[in-house]
Z-matrix of the N, CA and C atoms (Angstrom, degrees):
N
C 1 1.439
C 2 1.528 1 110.80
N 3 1.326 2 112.78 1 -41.14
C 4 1.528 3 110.78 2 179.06
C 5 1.206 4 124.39 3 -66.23
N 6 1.511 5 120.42 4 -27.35
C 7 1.668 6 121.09 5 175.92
C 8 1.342 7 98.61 6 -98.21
N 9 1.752 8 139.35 7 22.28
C 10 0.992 9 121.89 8 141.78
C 11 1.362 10 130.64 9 -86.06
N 12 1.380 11 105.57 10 -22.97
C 13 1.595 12 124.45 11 176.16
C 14 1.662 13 97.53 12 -75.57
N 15 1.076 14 103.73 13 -29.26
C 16 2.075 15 92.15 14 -172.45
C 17 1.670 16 78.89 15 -84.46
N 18 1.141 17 146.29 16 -73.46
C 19 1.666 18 144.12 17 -128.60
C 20 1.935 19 82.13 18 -61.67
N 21 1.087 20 112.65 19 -58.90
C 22 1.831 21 120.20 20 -169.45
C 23 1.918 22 102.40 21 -45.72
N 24 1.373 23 108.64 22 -57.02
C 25 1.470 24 113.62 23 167.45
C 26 0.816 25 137.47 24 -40.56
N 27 1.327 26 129.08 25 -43.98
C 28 1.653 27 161.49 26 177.77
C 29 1.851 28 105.53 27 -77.71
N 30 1.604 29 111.27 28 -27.87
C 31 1.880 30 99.17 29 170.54
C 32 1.327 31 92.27 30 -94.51
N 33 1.342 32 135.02 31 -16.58
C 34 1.394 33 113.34 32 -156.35
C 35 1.648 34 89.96 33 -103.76
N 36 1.109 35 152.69 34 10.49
C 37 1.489 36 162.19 35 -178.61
C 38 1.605 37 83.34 36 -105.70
N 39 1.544 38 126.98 37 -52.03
C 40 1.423 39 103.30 38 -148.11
C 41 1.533 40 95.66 39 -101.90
N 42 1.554 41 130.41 40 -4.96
C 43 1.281 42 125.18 41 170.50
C 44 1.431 43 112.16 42 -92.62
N 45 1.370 44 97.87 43 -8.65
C 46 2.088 45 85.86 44 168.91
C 47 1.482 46 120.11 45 -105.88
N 48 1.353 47 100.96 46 9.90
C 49 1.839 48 103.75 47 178.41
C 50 1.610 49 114.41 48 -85.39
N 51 1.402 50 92.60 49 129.38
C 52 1.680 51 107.96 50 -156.01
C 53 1.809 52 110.80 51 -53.28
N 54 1.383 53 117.07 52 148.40
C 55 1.737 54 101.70 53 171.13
C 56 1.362 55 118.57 54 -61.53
N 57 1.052 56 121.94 55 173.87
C 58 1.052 57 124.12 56 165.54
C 59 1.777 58 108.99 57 -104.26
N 60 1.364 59 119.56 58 141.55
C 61 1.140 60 132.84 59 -171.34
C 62 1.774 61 102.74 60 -86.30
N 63 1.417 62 128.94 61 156.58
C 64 1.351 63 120.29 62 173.35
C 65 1.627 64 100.05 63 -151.41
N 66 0.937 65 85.04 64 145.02
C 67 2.385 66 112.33 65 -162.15
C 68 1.190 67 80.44 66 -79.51
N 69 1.483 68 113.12 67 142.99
C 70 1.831 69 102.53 68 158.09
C 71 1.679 70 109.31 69 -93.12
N 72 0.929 71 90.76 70 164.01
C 73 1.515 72 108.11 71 177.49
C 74 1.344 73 111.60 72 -69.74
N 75 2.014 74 112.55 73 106.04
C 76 1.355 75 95.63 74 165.77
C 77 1.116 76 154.41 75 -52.60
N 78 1.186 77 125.23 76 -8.06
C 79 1.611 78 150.81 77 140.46
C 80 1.310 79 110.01 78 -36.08
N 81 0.823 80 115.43 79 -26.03
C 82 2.082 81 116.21 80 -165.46
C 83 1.453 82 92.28 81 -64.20
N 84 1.231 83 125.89 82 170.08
C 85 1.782 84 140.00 83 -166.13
C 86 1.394 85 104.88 84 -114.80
N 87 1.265 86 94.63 85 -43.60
C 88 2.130 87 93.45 86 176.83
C 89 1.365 88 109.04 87 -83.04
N 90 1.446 89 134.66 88 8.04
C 91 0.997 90 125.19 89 -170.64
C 92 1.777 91 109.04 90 -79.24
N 93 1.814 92 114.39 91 134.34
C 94 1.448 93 113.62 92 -163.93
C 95 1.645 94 103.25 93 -113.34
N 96 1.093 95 125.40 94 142.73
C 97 1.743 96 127.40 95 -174.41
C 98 1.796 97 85.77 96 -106.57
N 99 1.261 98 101.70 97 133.04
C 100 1.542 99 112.75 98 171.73
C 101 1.518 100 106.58 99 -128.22
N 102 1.281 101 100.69 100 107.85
C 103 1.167 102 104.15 101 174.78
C 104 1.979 103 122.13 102 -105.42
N 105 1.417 104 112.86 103 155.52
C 106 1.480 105 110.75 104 -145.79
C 107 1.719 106 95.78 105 -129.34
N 108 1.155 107 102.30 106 120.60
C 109 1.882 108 102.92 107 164.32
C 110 1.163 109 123.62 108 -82.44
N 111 1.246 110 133.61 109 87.67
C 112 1.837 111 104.32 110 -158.82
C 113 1.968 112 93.18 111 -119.42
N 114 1.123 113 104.21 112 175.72
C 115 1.350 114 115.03 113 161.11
C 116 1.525 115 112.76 114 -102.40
N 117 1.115 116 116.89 115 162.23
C 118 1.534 117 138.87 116 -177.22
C 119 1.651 118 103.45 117 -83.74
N 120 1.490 119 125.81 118 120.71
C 121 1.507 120 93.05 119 171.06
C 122 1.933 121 83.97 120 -150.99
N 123 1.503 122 105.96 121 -179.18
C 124 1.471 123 87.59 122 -161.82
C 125 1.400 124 90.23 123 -109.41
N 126 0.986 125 142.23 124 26.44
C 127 1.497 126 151.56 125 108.80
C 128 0.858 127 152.50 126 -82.59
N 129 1.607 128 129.58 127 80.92
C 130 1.535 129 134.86 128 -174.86
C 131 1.499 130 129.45 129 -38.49
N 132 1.242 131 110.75 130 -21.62
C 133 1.319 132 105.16 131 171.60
C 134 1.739 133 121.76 132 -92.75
N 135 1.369 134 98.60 133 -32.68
C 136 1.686 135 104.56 134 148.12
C 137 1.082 136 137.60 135 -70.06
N 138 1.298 137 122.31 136 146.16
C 139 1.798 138 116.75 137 178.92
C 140 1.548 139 77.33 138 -167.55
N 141 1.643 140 88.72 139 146.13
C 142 1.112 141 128.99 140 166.84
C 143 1.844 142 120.57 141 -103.71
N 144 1.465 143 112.43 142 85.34
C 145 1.999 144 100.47 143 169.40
C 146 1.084 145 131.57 144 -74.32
N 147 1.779 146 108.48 145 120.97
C 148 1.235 147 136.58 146 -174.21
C 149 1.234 148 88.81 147 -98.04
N 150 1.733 149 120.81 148 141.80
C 151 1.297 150 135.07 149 -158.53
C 152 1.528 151 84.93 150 -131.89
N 153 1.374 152 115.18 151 169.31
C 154 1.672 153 112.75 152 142.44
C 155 1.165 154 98.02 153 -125.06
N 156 1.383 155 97.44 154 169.02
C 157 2.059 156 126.83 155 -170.65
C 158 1.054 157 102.86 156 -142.23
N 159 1.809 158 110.13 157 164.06
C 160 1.180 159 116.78 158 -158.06
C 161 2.133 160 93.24 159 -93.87
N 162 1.066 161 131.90 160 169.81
C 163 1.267 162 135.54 161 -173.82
C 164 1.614 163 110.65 162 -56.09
N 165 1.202 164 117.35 163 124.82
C 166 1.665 165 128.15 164 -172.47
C 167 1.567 166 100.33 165 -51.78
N 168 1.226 167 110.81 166 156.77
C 169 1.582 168 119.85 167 -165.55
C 170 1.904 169 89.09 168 -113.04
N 171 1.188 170 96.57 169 -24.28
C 172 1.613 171 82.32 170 175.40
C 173 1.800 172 116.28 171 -102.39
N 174 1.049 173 119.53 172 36.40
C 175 1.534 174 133.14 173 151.17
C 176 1.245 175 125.19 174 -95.23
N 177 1.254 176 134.69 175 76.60
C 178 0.982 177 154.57 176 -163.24
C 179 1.964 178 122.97 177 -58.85
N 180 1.880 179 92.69 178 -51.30
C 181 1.448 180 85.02 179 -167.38
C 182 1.908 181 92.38 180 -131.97
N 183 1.318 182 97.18 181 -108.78
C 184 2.218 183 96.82 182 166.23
C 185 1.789 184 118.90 183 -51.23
N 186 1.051 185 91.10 184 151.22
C 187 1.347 186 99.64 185 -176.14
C 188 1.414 187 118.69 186 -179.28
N 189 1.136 188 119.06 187 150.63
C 190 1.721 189 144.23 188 160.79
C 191 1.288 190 121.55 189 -85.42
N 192 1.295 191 121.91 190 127.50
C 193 1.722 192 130.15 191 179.28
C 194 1.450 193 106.39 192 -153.52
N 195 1.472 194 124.20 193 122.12
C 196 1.139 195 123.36 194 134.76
C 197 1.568 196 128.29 195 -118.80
N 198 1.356 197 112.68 196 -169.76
C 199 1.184 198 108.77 197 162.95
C 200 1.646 199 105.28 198 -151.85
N 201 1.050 200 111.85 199 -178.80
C 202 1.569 201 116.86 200 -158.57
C 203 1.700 202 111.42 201 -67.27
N 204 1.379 203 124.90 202 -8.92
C 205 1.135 204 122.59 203 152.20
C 206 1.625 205 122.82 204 -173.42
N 207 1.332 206 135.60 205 -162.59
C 208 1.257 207 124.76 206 -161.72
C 209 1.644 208 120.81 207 -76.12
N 210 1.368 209 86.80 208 -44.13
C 211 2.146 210 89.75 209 166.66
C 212 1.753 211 102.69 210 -75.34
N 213 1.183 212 163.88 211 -40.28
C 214 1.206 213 150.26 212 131.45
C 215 1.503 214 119.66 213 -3.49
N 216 0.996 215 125.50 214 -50.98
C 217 1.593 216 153.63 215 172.15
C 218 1.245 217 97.07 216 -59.68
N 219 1.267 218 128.60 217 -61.30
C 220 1.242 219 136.94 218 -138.73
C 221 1.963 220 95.74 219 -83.90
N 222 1.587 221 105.96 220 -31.09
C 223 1.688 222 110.47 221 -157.03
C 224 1.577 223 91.05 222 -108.47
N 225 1.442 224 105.94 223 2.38
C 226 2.031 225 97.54 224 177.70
C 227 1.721 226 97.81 225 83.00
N 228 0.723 227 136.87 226 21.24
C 229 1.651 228 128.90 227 167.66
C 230 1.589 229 103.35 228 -88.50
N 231 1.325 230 112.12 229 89.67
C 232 1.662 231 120.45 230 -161.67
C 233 1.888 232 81.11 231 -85.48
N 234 1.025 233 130.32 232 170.30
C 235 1.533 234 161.78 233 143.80
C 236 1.604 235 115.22 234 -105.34
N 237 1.060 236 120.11 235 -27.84
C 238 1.512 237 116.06 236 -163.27
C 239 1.707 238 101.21 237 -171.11
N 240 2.057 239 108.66 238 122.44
C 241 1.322 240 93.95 239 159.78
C 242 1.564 241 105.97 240 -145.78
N 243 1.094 242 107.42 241 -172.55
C 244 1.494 243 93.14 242 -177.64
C 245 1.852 244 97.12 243 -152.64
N 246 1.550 245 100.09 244 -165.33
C 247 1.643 246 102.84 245 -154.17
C 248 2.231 247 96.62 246 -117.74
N 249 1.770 248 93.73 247 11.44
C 250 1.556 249 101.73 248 -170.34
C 251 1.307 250 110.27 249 39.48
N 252 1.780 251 118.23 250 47.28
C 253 1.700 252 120.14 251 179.80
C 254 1.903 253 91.20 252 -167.97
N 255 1.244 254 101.26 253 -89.29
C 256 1.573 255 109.58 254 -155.86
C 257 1.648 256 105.52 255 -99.40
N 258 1.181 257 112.36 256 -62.60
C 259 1.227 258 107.90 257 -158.05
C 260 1.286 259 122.10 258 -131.21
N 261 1.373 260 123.76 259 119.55
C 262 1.583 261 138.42 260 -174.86
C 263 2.093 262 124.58 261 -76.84
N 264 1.012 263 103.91 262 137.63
C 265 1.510 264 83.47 263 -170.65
C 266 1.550 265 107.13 264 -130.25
N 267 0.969 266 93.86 265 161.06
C 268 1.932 267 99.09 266 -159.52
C 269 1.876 268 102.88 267 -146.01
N 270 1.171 269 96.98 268 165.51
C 271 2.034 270 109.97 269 170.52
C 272 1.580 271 105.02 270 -123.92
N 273 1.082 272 110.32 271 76.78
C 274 1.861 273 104.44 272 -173.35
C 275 1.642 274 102.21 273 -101.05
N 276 1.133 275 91.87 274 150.16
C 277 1.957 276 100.45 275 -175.00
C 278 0.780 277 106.99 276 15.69
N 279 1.617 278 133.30 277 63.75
C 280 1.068 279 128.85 278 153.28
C 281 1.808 280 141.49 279 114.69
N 282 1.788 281 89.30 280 -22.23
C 283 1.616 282 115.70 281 -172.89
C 284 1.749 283 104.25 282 -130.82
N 285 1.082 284 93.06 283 145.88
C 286 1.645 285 110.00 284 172.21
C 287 1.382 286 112.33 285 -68.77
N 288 1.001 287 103.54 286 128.56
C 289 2.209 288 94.31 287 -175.88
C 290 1.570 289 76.96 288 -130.30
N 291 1.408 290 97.84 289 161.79
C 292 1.603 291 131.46 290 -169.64
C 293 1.754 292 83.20 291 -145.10
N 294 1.298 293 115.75 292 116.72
C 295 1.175 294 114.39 293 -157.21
C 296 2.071 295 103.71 294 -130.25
N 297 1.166 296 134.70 295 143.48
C 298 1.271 297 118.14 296 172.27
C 299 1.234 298 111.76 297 -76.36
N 300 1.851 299 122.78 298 139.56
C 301 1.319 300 128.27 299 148.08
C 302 1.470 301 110.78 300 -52.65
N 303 1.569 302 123.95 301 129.58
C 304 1.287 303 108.84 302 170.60
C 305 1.718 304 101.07 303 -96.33
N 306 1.333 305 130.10 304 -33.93
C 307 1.814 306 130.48 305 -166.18
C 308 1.793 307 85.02 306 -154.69
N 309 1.383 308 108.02 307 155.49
C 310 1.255 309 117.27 308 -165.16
C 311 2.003 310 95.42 309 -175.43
N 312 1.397 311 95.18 310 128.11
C 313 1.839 312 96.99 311 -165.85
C 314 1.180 313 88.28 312 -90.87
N 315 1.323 314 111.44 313 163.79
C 316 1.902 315 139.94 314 165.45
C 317 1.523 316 105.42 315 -62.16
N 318 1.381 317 118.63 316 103.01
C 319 1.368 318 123.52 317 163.52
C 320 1.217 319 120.64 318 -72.71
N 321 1.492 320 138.52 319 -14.23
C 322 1.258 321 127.12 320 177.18
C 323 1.823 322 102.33 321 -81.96
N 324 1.155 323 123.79 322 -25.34
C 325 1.471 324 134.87 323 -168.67
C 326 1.282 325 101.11 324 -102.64
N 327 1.223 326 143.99 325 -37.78
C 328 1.174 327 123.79 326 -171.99
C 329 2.086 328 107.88 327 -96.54
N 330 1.379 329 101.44 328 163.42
C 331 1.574 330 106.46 329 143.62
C 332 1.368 331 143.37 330 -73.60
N 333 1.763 332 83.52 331 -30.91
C 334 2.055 333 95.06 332 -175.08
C 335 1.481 334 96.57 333 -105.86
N 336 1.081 335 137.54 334 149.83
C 337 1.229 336 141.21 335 135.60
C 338 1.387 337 114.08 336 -89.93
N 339 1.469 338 107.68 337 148.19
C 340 1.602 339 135.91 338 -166.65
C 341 1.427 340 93.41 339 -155.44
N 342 1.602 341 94.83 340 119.28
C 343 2.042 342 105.84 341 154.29
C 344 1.543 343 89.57 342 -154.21
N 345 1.547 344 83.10 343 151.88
C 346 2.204 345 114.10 344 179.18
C 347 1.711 346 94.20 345 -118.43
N 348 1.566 347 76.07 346 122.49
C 349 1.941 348 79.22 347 156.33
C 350 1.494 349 105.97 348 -157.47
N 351 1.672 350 83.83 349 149.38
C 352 1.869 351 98.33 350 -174.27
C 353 1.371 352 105.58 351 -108.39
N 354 1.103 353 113.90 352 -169.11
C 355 1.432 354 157.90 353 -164.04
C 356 1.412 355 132.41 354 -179.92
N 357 1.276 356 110.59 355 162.37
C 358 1.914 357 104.33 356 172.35
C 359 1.367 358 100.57 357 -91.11
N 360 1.414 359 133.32 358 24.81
C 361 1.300 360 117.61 359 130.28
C 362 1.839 361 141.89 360 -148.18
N 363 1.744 362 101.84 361 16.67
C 364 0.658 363 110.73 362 171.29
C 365 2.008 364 122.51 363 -152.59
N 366 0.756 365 130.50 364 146.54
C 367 1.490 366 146.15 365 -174.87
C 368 1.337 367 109.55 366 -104.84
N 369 1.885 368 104.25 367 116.81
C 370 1.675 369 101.24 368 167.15
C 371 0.866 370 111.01 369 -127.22
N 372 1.383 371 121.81 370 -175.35
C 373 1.499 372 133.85 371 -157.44
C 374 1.200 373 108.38 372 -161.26
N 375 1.462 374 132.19 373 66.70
C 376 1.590 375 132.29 374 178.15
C 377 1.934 376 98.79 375 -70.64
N 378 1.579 377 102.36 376 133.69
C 379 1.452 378 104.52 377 165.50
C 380 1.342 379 81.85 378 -144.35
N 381 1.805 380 96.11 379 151.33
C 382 1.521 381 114.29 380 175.37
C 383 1.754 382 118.31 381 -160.76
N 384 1.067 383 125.65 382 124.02
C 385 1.790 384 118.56 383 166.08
C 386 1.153 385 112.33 384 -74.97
N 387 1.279 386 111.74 385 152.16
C 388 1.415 387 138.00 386 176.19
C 389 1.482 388 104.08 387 -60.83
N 390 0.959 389 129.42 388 138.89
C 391 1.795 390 135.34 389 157.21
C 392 1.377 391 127.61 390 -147.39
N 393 1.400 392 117.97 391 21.26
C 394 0.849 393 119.49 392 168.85
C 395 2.078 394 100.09 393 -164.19
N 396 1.155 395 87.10 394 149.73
C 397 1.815 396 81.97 395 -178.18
C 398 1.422 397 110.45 396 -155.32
N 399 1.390 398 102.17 397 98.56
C 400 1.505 399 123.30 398 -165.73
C 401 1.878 400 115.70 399 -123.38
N 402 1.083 401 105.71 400 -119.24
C 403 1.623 402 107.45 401 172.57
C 404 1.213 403 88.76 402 -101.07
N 405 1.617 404 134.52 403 -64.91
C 406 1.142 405 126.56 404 -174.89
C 407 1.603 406 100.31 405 -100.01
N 408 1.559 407 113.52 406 157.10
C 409 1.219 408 122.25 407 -136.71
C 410 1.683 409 86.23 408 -106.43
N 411 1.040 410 131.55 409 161.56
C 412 2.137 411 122.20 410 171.98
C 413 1.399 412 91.01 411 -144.21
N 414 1.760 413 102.53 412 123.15
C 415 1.232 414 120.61 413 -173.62
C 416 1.747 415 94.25 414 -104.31
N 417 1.334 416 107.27 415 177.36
C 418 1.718 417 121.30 416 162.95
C 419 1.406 418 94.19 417 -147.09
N 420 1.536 419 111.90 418 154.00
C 421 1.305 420 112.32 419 165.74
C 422 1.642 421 113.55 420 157.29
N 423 1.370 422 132.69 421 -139.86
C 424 1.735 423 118.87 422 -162.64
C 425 1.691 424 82.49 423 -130.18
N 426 1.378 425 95.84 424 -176.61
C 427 1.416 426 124.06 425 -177.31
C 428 1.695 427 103.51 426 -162.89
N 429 0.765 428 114.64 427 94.14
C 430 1.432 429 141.82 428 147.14
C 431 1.733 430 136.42 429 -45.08
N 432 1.199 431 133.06 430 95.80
C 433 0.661 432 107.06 431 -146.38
C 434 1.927 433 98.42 432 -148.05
N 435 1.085 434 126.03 433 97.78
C 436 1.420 435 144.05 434 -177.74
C 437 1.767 436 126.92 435 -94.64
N 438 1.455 437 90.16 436 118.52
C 439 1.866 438 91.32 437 -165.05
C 440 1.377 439 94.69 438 -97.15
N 441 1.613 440 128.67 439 154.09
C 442 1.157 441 133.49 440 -177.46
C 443 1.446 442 119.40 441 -62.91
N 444 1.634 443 133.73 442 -0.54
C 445 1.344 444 143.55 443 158.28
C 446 1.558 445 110.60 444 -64.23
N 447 1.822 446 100.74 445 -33.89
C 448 1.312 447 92.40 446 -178.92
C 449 1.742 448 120.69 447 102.45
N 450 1.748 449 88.65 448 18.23
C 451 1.727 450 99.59 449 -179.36
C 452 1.692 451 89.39 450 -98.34
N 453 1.457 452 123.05 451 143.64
C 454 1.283 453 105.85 452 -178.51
C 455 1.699 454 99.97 453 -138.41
N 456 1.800 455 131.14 454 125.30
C 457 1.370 456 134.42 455 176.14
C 458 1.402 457 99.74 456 -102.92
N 459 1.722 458 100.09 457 161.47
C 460 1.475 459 96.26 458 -176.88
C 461 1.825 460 73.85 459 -137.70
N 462 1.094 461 117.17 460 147.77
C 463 1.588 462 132.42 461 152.80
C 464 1.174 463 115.14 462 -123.90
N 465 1.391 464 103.97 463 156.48
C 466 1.585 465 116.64 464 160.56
C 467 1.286 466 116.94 465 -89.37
N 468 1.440 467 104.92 466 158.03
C 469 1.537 468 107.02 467 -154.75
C 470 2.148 469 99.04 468 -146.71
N 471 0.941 470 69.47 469 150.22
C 472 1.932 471 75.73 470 173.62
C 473 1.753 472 103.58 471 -170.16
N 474 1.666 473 87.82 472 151.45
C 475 1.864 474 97.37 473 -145.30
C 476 1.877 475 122.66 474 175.65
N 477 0.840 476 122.38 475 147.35
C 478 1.323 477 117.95 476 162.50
C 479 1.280 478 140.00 477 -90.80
N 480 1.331 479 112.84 478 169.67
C 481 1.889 480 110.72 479 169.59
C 482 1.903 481 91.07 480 -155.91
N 483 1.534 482 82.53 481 135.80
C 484 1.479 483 79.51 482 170.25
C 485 1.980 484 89.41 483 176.33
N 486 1.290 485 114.08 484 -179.31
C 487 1.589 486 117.26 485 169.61
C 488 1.445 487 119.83 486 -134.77
Protein backbone atom coordinates (compact mmCIF):
# COMPACT_ATOMS: atom_id res chain seq x y z
CA UNK A 1 0.00 0.00 0.00
CA UNK A 2 2.76 2.43 0.75
CA UNK A 3 4.62 2.31 -2.64
CA UNK A 4 1.28 2.72 -4.09
CA UNK A 5 0.62 6.02 -2.47
CA UNK A 6 4.36 7.10 -3.32
CA UNK A 7 4.10 5.50 -7.24
CA UNK A 8 0.37 7.71 -7.45
CA UNK A 9 2.44 10.86 -5.92
CA UNK A 10 5.33 10.71 -8.06
CA UNK A 11 2.75 10.91 -11.61
CA UNK A 12 0.78 13.45 -10.05
CA UNK A 13 4.15 15.69 -9.02
CA UNK A 14 5.42 14.87 -12.53
CA UNK A 15 2.04 15.51 -14.48
CA UNK A 16 1.47 18.84 -12.84
CA UNK A 17 4.94 20.40 -13.44
CA UNK A 18 4.48 23.37 -15.61
CA UNK A 19 6.05 23.27 -19.48
CA UNK A 20 8.58 24.95 -20.12
CA UNK A 21 8.16 27.77 -22.69
CA UNK A 22 11.08 28.14 -25.55
CA UNK A 23 12.13 31.69 -27.42
CA UNK A 24 12.68 30.89 -30.97
CA UNK A 25 15.78 31.44 -32.34
CA UNK A 26 16.23 34.70 -34.03
CA UNK A 27 17.94 33.08 -36.77
CA UNK A 28 14.88 30.99 -37.63
CA UNK A 29 13.55 32.06 -41.40
CA UNK A 30 9.81 31.98 -40.61
CA UNK A 31 10.30 34.05 -37.87
CA UNK A 32 7.54 37.29 -38.25
CA UNK A 33 8.11 40.87 -36.28
CA UNK A 34 4.57 42.30 -35.64
CA UNK A 35 4.59 45.44 -35.00
CA UNK A 36 1.49 47.44 -33.22
CA UNK A 37 0.32 51.25 -33.29
CA UNK A 38 -1.77 51.53 -30.37
CA UNK A 39 -2.84 54.48 -28.26
CA UNK A 40 -2.33 54.80 -24.52
CA UNK A 41 -5.69 54.83 -22.74
CA UNK A 42 -6.32 54.08 -19.03
CA UNK A 43 -8.43 51.29 -20.05
CA UNK A 44 -7.19 48.35 -21.88
CA UNK A 45 -10.15 47.06 -22.96
CA UNK A 46 -11.24 50.43 -24.40
CA UNK A 47 -9.61 52.27 -27.14
CA UNK A 48 -10.54 54.92 -28.92
CA UNK A 49 -9.31 55.03 -33.19
CA UNK A 50 -7.70 58.06 -34.11
CA UNK A 51 -7.30 57.94 -37.90
CA UNK A 52 -5.53 60.72 -39.89
CA UNK A 53 -7.11 62.61 -42.96
CA UNK A 54 -6.08 64.42 -45.60
CA UNK A 55 -6.67 68.51 -44.82
CA UNK A 56 -10.57 69.53 -44.59
CA UNK A 57 -11.81 71.10 -47.83
CA UNK A 58 -14.00 73.24 -45.79
CA UNK A 59 -11.15 75.35 -44.03
CA UNK A 60 -10.85 77.97 -45.98
CA UNK A 61 -8.42 80.59 -44.55
CA UNK A 62 -6.64 80.33 -40.47
CA UNK A 63 -6.36 77.29 -39.03
CA UNK A 64 -4.90 74.56 -36.65
CA UNK A 65 -3.44 71.09 -37.73
CA UNK A 66 -1.50 68.59 -36.18
CA UNK A 67 -0.73 65.22 -36.32
CA UNK A 68 0.74 62.76 -33.93
CA UNK A 69 4.27 63.75 -34.64
CA UNK A 70 6.91 65.58 -36.79
CA UNK A 71 7.44 63.08 -39.83
CA UNK A 72 3.42 62.68 -39.73
CA UNK A 73 3.37 66.48 -40.08
CA UNK A 74 5.81 66.42 -42.46
CA UNK A 75 3.68 63.64 -45.05
CA UNK A 76 0.09 65.50 -44.21
CA UNK A 77 -1.26 62.65 -41.94
CA UNK A 78 -3.24 65.44 -39.91
CA UNK A 79 -5.04 63.76 -36.59
CA UNK A 80 -6.77 66.92 -35.69
CA UNK A 81 -7.65 70.35 -37.44
CA UNK A 82 -9.70 73.02 -36.93
CA UNK A 83 -11.16 76.36 -38.62
CA UNK A 84 -9.15 78.74 -35.58
CA UNK A 85 -13.11 79.93 -34.99
CA UNK A 86 -15.98 77.27 -34.90
CA UNK A 87 -15.32 74.01 -35.75
CA UNK A 88 -12.66 71.23 -35.15
CA UNK A 89 -12.38 68.07 -37.19
CA UNK A 90 -11.25 64.70 -36.31
CA UNK A 91 -11.39 60.64 -37.73
CA UNK A 92 -12.53 58.91 -34.43
CA UNK A 93 -13.57 55.17 -34.53
CA UNK A 94 -13.86 55.28 -37.65
CA UNK A 95 -16.06 58.50 -38.90
CA UNK A 96 -15.20 62.01 -39.75
CA UNK A 97 -16.73 64.33 -37.10
CA UNK A 98 -16.86 68.11 -37.78
CA UNK A 99 -17.03 68.83 -34.22
CA UNK A 100 -17.83 72.37 -32.25
CA UNK A 101 -14.95 74.47 -30.69
CA UNK A 102 -16.41 75.22 -27.36
CA UNK A 103 -13.16 77.98 -25.91
CA UNK A 104 -9.99 78.15 -27.93
CA UNK A 105 -6.88 80.63 -26.61
CA UNK A 106 -5.22 83.49 -28.78
CA UNK A 107 -2.25 82.01 -30.57
CA UNK A 108 -0.66 85.11 -31.66
CA UNK A 109 -0.55 86.25 -27.73
CA UNK A 110 -0.07 83.35 -26.04
CA UNK A 111 2.88 80.59 -25.78
CA UNK A 112 0.57 77.66 -24.84
CA UNK A 113 -2.31 76.96 -26.76
CA UNK A 114 -5.51 75.52 -25.09
CA UNK A 115 -8.95 74.64 -26.96
CA UNK A 116 -12.11 72.24 -25.56
CA UNK A 117 -14.35 70.72 -27.90
CA UNK A 118 -17.41 68.53 -27.54
CA UNK A 119 -19.67 66.40 -29.10
CA UNK A 120 -22.53 63.94 -28.16
CA UNK A 121 -19.84 61.67 -27.81
CA UNK A 122 -16.74 62.80 -27.13
CA UNK A 123 -14.63 65.65 -25.16
CA UNK A 124 -11.21 67.14 -26.19
CA UNK A 125 -8.65 68.91 -24.87
CA UNK A 126 -5.83 70.05 -27.35
CA UNK A 127 -2.86 71.74 -25.21
CA UNK A 128 0.35 72.75 -26.84
CA UNK A 129 3.68 75.25 -26.44
CA UNK A 130 4.88 77.38 -28.84
CA UNK A 131 8.34 76.34 -30.45
CA UNK A 132 8.64 77.95 -33.13
CA UNK A 133 7.27 81.54 -34.08
CA UNK A 134 7.24 82.41 -37.61
CA UNK A 135 4.28 83.30 -40.06
CA UNK A 136 2.79 80.15 -39.07
CA UNK A 137 3.18 79.44 -35.48
CA UNK A 138 4.60 75.27 -34.57
CA UNK A 139 3.17 74.09 -31.47
CA UNK A 140 4.12 70.54 -29.56
CA UNK A 141 1.99 69.17 -27.04
CA UNK A 142 -1.04 66.34 -26.03
CA UNK A 143 -4.48 65.76 -27.25
CA UNK A 144 -6.76 64.43 -24.96
CA UNK A 145 -9.38 62.88 -25.79
CA UNK A 146 -12.60 61.41 -23.66
CA UNK A 147 -15.62 59.32 -25.00
CA UNK A 148 -18.85 59.54 -23.04
CA UNK A 149 -18.36 55.68 -21.67
CA UNK A 150 -15.57 57.21 -20.05
CA UNK A 151 -12.48 55.49 -21.89
CA UNK A 152 -10.14 58.48 -22.08
CA UNK A 153 -6.50 58.71 -24.69
CA UNK A 154 -4.22 61.43 -24.53
CA UNK A 155 -1.56 61.75 -27.56
CA UNK A 156 1.09 63.81 -28.44
CA UNK A 157 0.73 66.03 -31.06
CA UNK A 158 2.93 68.52 -33.08
CA UNK A 159 1.56 71.04 -35.72
CA UNK A 160 0.68 74.46 -36.73
CA UNK A 161 -1.80 77.40 -36.53
CA UNK A 162 -1.47 80.33 -38.39
CA UNK A 163 -3.53 82.02 -41.72
Amino acid sequence: MKYVIIFFSAILLVSCKKEQQTVPDSTSADSVKVVHDSVNTNNSSEKILVESFAFPKEIKECSCYFAKNKADFEAEKYIYADDAGKTAYMKLDGKRLAMSLISSSDMEADEELSKEIESDNYKISVKGKKIKDEEALLFKGTLTIEKSDGTVVTIPIYGECGC
